[in-house]
N, C-alpha and C positions, 0 to 999 in steps of 0.2 A: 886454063879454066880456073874461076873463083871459087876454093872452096868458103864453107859457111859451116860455122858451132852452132849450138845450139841458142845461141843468144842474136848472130849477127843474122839466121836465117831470117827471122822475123821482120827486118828491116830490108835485109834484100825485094821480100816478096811486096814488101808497100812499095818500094823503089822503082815496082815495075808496073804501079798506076801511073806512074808520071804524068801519061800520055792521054791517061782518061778524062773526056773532055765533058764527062758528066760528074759535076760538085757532089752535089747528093748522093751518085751510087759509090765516087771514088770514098767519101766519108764513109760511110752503110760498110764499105769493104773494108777501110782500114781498120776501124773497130774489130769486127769481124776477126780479119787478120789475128790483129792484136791479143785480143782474148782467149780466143781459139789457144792459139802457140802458148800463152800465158798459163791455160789449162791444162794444156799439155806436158808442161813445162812442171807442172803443181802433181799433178794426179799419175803422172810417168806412167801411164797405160803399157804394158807390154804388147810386142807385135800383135801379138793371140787377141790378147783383148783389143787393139785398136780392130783387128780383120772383123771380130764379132761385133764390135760397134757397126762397121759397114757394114755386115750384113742384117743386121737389125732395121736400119735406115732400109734395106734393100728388100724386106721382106713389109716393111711397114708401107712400101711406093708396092708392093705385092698385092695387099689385101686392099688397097681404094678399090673402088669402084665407082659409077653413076649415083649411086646410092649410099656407099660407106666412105667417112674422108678421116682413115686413118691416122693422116698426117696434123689434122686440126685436134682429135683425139689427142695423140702427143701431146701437142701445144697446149692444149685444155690441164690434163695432166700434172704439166709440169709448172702450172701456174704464168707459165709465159702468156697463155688468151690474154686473162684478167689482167699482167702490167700492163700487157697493148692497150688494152681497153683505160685501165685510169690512168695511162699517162696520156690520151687521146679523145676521153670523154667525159673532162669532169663534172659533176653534177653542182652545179652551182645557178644562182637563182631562182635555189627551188624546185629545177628540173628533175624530170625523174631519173635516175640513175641507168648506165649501162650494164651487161652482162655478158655472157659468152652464147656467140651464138650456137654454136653445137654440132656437132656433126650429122644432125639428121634434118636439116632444115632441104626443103625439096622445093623450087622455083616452080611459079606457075599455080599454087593453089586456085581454084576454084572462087568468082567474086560471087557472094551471096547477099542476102538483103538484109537489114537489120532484122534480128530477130532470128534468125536460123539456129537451126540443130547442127554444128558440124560434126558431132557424134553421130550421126546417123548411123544404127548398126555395130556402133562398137561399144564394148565391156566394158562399165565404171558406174560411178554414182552418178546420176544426173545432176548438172550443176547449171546454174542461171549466173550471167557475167555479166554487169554493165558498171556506168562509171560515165565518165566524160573526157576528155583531149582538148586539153585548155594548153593556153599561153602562159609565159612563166608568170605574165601581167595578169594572168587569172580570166582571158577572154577568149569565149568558148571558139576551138578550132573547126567548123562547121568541112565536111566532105574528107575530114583526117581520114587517113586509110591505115586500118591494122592485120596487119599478117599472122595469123595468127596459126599455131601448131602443137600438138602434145601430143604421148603416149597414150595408149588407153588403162583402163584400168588396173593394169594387169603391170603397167611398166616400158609395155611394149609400142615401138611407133612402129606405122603402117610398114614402113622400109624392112622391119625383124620379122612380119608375121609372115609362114612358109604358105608360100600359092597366093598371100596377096599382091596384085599388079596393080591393084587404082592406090589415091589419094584417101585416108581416112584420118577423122579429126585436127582438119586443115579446114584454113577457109581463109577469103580478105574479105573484110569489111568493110563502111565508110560511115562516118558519123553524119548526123543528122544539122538540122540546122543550129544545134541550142549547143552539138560538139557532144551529144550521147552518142553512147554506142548501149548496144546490149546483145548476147545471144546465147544459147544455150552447148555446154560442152559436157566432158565430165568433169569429176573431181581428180587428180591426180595424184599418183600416189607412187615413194620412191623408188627408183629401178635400178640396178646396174647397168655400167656401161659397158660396152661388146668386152667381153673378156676372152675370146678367143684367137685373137689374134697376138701380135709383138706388145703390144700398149697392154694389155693385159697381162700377158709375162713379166713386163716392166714392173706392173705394179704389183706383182705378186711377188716378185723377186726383194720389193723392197719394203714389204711385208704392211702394205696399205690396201685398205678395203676396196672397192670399185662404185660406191655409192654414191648418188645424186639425191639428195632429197623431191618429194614430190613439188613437183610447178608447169605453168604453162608459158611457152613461148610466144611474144608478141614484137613484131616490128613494128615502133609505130610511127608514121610520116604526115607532113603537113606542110602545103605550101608553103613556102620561106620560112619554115622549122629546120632545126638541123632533129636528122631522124636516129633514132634512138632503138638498140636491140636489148634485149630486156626479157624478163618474166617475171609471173607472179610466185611465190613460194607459198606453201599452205603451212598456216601456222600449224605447230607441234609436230610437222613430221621429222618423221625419223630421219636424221644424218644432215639437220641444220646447220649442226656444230663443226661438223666435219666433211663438209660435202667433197667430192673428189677432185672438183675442177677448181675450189674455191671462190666458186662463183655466186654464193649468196649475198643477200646484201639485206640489213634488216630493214630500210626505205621499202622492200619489196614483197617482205612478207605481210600476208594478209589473213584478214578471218573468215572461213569457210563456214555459212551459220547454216546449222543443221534444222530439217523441217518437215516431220511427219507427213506421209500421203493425204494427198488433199488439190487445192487450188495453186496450182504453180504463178509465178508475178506475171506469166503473160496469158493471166487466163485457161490455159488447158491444166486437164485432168491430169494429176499425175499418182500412179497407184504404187509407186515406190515410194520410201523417203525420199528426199532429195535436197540441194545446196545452193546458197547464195554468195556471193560474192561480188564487192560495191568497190571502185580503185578508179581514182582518176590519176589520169596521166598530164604531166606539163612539159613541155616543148621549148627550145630556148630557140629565139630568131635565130634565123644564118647572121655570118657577121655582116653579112652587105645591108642589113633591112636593122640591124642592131641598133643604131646609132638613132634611126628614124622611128624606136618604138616609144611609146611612151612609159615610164617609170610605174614601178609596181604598186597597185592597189587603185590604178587609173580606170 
């Protein structure tokens, strides 16, 4: 039997892709490999601490659930979402920029009509959201569809509050023919992320905050667009500078304009303060329609 140092190990274990008749995942591994042993190699974790790494991994595949995804948590984290995301989405064109999509995104939201309250019922400032879903050529996206999701007032999404079982301040939308959108949600405002679990240890262990600044989450899609995950940020909140996922992006902040009790933009009474908010979004073709658009300002 072959033994192996700590140098010639690394090379045995690529030696035994050989046979791997898939390019892409034998590359994906060898990297992998590679780094891995590299860090290994660097950081000389003791047994103790390599067993408590796996158990950390093993208690982080503990806490997922249908509703919590731990593991995306991690990845957010430690700033890994964010390279995925700009080395895979870059905003060019003009397009609106990507972000991280989060660990509380829940499939299936409810399709509403322009103009809805997806707040119905939950805690925050009332806020009015419209804007348009345009082409990076600036040509309105008519039937775009946005996914849209946020916390309530308070910080908290539907998935954290104890005894709720439905969908709250969710909704899909679809733009109209001119590529508006509009509908009423709250204002958001910043929350921490679940701190109770291993990701939360993590970061307390390494003596950083758990904060997100306030924003809302939106997918937004469009026939032969490449579709875009995203949010808005509210300008001046707190933990701009420093958000925990490192997922803000100044393209995204925007101005939340404040507006005494009175007539809301869609005509109803409204007997609180409440908020506006105006953002359009641009969509870059897929690459197959790319070639065939015409040049911007057409």
């Amino acid at each position: 039997m072959r033994e192996f140092d700590e140098r010639s190990i690394t090379q045995a274990v690529i030696g035994r892709l050989s046979e791997c008749d898939d390019p892409r995942f034998k590359r994906i591994m060898t990297s992998l490999v590679t780094h891995l042993h590299d860090f290994v190699r660097e950081a000389r974790p003791t047994e103790a601490e390599w067993l408590a790494a796996i158990q950390f991994l093993t208690d982080a595949g503990k806490t997922c659930t249908d509703k919590r995804q731990e593991f995306i948590l991690l990845s957010d984290t430690l700033g890994v979402s964010m390279l995925v995301i700009t080395l895979n989405h870059p905003a060019d064109q003009g397009s609106v920029e990507s972000t991280v999509l989060g660990p509380f995104y829940w499939e299936g939201a409810p399709d509403l009509p322009l103009g809805s309250n997806l707040a119905e019922g939950v805690k925050g400032e009332p806020t009015f959201y419209s804007g348009r879903v345009l082409g990076v050529d600036g040509r309105p996206l008519e039937n775009a569809l946005l996914d849209i999701w946020s916390g309530n007032g308070e910080g908290n999404y539907d998935m954290q509050v104890p005894g709720e079982t439905g969908m709250k301040a969710r909704g899909r939308i679809r733009t109209d023919a001119e590529g508006r959108y509009w509908f009423r949600s709250i204002k958001p405002t910043f929350y921490p992320v679940p701190t109770d679990g291993p990701v939360g240890r993590m970061l307390l262990k390494m003596g950083r905050h758990p904060y997100r600044p306030g924003h809302i989450h939106m997918i937004v899609s469009a026939s032969e667009h490449v579709p875009v995950t995203t949010h808005l940020f509210v300008a001046g909140s707190q933990y701009l500078e420093s958000d925990t996922v490192f997922g803000m992006k100044e393209s995204l902040v925007a101005q939340f304009h404040r507006y005494p009790p009175g007539v809301g933009p869609n005509g109803e009474r409204m007997d609180t303060p409440f908020y506006t908010v105006n953002y359009d979004f641009r969509l870059r073709p897929e690459a197959r329609y790319a070639a065939a658009a015409p040049a911007s300002g057409a």
